[in-house]
N, C-alpha and C positions, 0 to 999 in steps of 0.2 A: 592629800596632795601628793604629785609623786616625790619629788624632792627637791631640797633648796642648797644644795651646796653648788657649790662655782663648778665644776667637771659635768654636772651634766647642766646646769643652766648657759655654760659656755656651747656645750654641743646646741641644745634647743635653738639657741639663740641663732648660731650659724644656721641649723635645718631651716629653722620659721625664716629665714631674708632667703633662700636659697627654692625651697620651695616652690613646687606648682600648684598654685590655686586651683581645684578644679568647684566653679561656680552651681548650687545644685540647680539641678533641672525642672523640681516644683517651683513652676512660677510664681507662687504665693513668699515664698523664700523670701526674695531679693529686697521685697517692698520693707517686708517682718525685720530685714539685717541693716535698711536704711534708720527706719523708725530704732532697731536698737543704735544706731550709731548716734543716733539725735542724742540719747541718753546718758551717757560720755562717765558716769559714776555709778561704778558699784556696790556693793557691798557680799564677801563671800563667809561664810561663816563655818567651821571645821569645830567639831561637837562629839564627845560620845564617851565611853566608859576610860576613855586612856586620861580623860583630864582629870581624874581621882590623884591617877599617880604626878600630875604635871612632867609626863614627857612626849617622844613625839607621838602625832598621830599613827596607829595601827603599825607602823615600819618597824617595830623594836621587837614584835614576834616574828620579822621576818627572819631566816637564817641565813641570810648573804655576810660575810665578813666585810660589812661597809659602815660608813660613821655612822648615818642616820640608821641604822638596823642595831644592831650590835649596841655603837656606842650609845646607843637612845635609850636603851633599857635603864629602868630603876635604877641607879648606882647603889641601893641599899641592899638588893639581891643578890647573893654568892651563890645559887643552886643550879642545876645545868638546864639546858635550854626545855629540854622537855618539862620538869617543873615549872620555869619560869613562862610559859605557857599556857600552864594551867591555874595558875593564880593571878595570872594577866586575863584570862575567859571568867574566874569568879569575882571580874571585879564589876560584873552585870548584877553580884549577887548585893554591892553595897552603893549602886547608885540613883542618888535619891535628890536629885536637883530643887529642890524645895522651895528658892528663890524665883525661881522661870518665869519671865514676866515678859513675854514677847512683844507686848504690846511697848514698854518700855525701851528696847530696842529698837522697835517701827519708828516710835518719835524722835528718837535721838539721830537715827539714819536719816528720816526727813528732814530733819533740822538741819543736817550738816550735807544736804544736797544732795544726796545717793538719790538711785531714782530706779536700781533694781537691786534685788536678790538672788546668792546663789546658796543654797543651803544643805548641808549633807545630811543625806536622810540616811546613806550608807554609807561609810569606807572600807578600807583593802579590809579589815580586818573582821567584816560579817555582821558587823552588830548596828540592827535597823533601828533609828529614830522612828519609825514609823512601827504602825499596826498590821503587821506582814502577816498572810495568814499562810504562810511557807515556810515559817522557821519560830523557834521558838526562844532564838538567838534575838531579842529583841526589847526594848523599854517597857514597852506593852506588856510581856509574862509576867507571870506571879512569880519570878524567881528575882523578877527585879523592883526594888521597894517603891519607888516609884509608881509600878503601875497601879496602885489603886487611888495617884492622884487622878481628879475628874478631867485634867489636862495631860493626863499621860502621852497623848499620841503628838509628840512634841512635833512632828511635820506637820499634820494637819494646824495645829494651833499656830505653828511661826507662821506656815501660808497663809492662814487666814487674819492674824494680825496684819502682816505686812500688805495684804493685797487689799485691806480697809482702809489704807495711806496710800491708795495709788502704785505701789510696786508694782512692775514686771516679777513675776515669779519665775525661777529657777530650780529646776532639783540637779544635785549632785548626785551620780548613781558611779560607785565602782563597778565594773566590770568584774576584775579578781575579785572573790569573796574565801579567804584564809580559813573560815569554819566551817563552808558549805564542804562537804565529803562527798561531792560531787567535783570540788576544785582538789583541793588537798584530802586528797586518800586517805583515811587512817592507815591501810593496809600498808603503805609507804613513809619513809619519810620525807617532809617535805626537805627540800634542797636550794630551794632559791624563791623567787616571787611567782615563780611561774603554775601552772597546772602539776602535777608530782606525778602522773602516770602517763603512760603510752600513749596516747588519744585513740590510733591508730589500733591499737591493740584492744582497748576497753573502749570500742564506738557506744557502745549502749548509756554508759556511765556517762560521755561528753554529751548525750544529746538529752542528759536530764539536768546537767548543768546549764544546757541551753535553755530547755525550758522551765527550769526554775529563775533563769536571768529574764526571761520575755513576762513569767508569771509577775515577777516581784517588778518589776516597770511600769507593764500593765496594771497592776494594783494604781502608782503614783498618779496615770494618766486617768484613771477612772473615778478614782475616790478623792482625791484630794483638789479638788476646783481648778478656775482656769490657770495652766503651767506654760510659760513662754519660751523656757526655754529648758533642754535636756543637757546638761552636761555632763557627759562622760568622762571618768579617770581610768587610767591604768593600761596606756595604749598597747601593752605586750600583747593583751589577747585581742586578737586581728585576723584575719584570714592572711595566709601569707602562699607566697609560689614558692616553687621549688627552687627557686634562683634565690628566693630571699633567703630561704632556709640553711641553702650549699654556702651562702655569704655568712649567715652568723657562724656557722661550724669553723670557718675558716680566717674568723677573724680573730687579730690579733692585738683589738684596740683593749683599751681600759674596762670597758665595757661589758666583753666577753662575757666576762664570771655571769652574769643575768644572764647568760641562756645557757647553760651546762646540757640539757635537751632543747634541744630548737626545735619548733614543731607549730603548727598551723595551730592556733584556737578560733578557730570558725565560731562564731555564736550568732550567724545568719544578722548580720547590723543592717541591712535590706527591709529585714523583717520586721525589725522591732520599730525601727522608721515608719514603715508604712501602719503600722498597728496605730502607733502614739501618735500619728497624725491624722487618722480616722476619727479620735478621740480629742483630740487635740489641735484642731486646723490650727495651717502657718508656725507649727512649733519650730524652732530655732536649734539646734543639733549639734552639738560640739562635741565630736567621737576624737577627744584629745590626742595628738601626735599621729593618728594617721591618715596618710596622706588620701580625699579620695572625698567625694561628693557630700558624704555626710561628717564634714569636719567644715561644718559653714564657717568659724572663724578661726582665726589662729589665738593661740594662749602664751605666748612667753611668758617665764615665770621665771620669778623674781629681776628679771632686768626689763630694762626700757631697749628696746631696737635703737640701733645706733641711728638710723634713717627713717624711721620708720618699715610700715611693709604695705606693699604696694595691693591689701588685699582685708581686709574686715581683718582687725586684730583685736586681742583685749592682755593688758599686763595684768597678770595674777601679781600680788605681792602682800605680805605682813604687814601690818603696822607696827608690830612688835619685829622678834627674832625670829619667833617660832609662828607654827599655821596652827599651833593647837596649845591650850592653855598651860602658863607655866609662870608657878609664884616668880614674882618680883621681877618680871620680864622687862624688858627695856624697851620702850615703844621711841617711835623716830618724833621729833617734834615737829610742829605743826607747819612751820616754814618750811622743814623739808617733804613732808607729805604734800604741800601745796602747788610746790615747785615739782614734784612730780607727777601732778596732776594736770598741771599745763603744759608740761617736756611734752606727755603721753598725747593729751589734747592734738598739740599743736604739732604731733606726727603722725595723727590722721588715726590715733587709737583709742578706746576706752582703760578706764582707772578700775579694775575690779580686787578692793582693799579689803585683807583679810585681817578679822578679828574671832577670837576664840573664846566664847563663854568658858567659867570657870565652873569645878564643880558643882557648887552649889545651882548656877542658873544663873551665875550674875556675870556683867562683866566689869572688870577692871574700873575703878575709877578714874584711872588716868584712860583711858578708848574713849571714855564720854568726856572727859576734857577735849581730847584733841577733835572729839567729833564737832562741840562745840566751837571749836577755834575754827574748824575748815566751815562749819555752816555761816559766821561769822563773815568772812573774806565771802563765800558764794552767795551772800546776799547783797553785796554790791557788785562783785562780778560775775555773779553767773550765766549772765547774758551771752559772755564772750568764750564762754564752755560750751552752755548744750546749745544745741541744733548748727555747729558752727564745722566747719569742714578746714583739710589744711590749704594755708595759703600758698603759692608756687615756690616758694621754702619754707621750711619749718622754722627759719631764725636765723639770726647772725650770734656768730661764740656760741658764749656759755650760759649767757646772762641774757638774750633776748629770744622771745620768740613769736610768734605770730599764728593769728587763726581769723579765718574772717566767716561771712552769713554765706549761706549755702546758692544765694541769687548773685554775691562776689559785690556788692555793692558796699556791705561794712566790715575794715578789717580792722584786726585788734592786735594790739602790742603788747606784748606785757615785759617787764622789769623785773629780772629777781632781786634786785637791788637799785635804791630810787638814785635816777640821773641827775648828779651833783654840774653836770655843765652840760651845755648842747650837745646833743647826738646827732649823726650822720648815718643814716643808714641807706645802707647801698644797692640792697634787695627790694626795696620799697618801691612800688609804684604809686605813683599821687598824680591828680588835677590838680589846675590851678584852682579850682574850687572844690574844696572840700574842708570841711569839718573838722576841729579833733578838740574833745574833749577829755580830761579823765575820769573816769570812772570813780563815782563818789565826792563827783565834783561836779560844778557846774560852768565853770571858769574854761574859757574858749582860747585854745592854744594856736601858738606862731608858728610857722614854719615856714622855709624856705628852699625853693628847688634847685638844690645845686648839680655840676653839672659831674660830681663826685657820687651826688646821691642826694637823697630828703634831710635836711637838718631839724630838728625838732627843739622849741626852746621850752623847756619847763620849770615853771617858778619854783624856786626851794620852798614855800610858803600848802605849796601840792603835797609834799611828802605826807604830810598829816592827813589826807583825803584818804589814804591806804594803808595796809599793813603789809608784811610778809612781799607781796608782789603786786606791784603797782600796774595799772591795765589800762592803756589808751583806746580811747572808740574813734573808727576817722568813718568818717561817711562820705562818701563821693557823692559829685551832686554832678 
């Protein structure tokens, strides 16, 4: 993941509402971005040799002086960064996930309503989940103990678990890879998150990081069965103009320190698109943060859009703190995950909720709690989640909101807290003939059209039909 603290989730946040959507031009696209909108739950899962130590994913060998870089490192290591580097790369030498039970996973995900996956087969920091035959940075080598379980090729296995249950599959692919010496030079040292040498100067060397980045994708689109969608991390490397380049030099926001060399990473994303879609028809594209055809939807991460965004979005967020595994983490409880899952819903976006296996292969016992709690509540209301689009507002406050079916004939209300006296709601449109029932109930509600708005009366005796968030169905007739 890039990062979860507030300065740059704050920036994200303004970019993604502020943003030009540009719509892609394969027409097979739009139908592929409707059908994932139907799907409204995800599941994204952040994996790899850094959960031994339980701290953040790959950012703690980065050398930015930033919390998540720096402060993420081991707190037990006092050695300097170059050691602490190389005992952060041997720690492929003791990972040996022995519990991996993907299929275990798959159930619980279904259970609790998800209906796709996104799963890192790489991050920033080189080291493939998968059977790469381009690096030997990888689960797969004999250097790491693991590989001679018969399930080593831990992407193929999650994919093929999860796509036995119906998922949408997802790969998560970095762009920056921190071990490839194509990205990060030995001859140099690295300086920030960026490429570490001239590009401009060493063309030969970037265009084998090109094609070790088209190789290693291409591998995911060929070998590993049908993929629905691509997501990309790490939006620094981009093709950039001269204009962008003159702007970071000269800027003088917070920011800044991430580009010490400002400089175009072209990795032709044209190219790798049209490849992975040869192999792949209708693949789904999310070239994270930037801006430009092949960024089919937008990602805010860790917040909900205060309005929504007027354009296919999905919120990244933790269930815990952290996007990657860490003893005795503190996961959000299930009312709250709930109520963020109909905010997101009912502002015209997908819920894509991040959990972290731990080293061994397992996860947390409390994730499969809460998983259970939310699949709990989405078997009485799930109706009024997937295939449901937003109503001409998202809500009234804080505490209501709304979603209805995509032909506009049934909308749905939901309560984060059950209404102890009549409501009025003033955003509401109604017939005089219509329906309303709650959800989990069978008992057929009053209401009245005032000239304030729609009043709704519901029996205190209803409270018990729900939990967490209570869900009205009204059908217009």
């Amino acid at each position: 993941m890039l990062i979860g603290i507030f300065l740059f989730t704050l920036s994200f946040k303004t970019y993604a509402q502020h943003q030009e959507y540009v719509p892609d031009p394969d027409p097979a696209i739009q139908p592929r971005l409707e059908d994932w909108q139907d799907l409204k739950f995800g599941l994204l899962m952040h994996w790899g040799t850094y959960s031994q130590w339980g701290i953040v994913e790959s950012w703690s060998i980065c050398p930015e002086d930033v919390s998540w870089a720096a402060g993420g490192r081991k707190k037990e290591f006092s050695g300097n960064y170059n050691d602490y580097v190389k005992k952060y790369e041997q720690l492929q030498t003791t990972f040996n996930p022995v519990k991996f039970n993907p299929e275990k996973w798959a159930i619980a995900a279904k259970e609790a309503g998800i209906k796709y996956l996104v799963f890192t087969t790489k991050h920033h920091d080189g080291f493939c989940m998968f059977d790469s035959r381009y690096t030997d940075y990888k689960i797969t080598d004999s250097k790491t103990p693991f590989s001679v379980n018969p399930r080593s090729n831990v992407v193929k296995e999650v994919f093929s678990a999860f796509r036995k249950e119906n998922f949408w599959i997802g790969a998560y692919f970095s762009k920056p890879d921190w071990h490839s010496d194509y990205y990060w030079w030995r001859y140099f040292p690295a300086v920030d998150r960026n490429c570490n040498y001239s590009i401009t100067k060493h063309p030969d060397r970037w265009q084998k990081f090109v094609g070790y980045t088209h190789n290693q994708i291409d591998e995911l689109m060929s070998d590993y069965g049908k993929i629905d969608i691509l997501w990309l991390d790490g939006g620094w490397v981009q093709k950039k103009t001269k204009d962008q380049l003159i702007k970071e030099l000269t800027d003088t926001c917070e920011n800044s320190r991430w580009f010490r060399n400002p400089q175009s990473q072209d990795i032709d994303i044209a190219g790798i698109v049209k490849k992975a879609r040869e192999k792949q028809p209708g693949l789904i594209v999310v070239d994270r943060a930037v801006p430009g055809m092949y960024q089919n939807y937008l990602t805010p991460e860790q917040e909900i859009p205060e309005n929504g965004l007027p354009y296919p979005w999905e919120t990244c967020m933790t269930m815990a703190t952290s996007w990657s595994y860490v003893p005795n983490d503190v996961y959000k409880p299930a009312d709250e995950l709930i109520e963020k899952l109909v905010d997101i819903v009912s502002k015209g976006g997908n819920f894509l909720l991040n959990i972290g296996p731990g080293p061994d292969g397992e996860l947390d016992p409390v994730a499969y709690d809460r998983l259970k709690e939310i699949g709990n509540w989405m078997k009485i209301n799930g109706e009024a989640i997937y295939k449901t689009r937003m109503y001409k507002v998202f809500g009234e406050g804080d505490n209501i909101r709304f979603t209805q079916s995509k032909d506009g004939h049934t909308q749905y209300i939901f309560f984060f807290s059950f209404p102890k006296k009549p409501v009025t709601l003033k955003n509401l449109s109604l017939r005089k003939k219509c329906t309303i029932k709650m959800l989990g109930s069978n008992a057929t509600l009053k209401y009245k059209i005032l000239p304030q708005g729609v009043q709704l009366i519901i029996p205190e005796e209803l409270e018990k039909a729900g939990k967490y968030v209570w869900v009205l169905k009204m059908v217009q007739k």
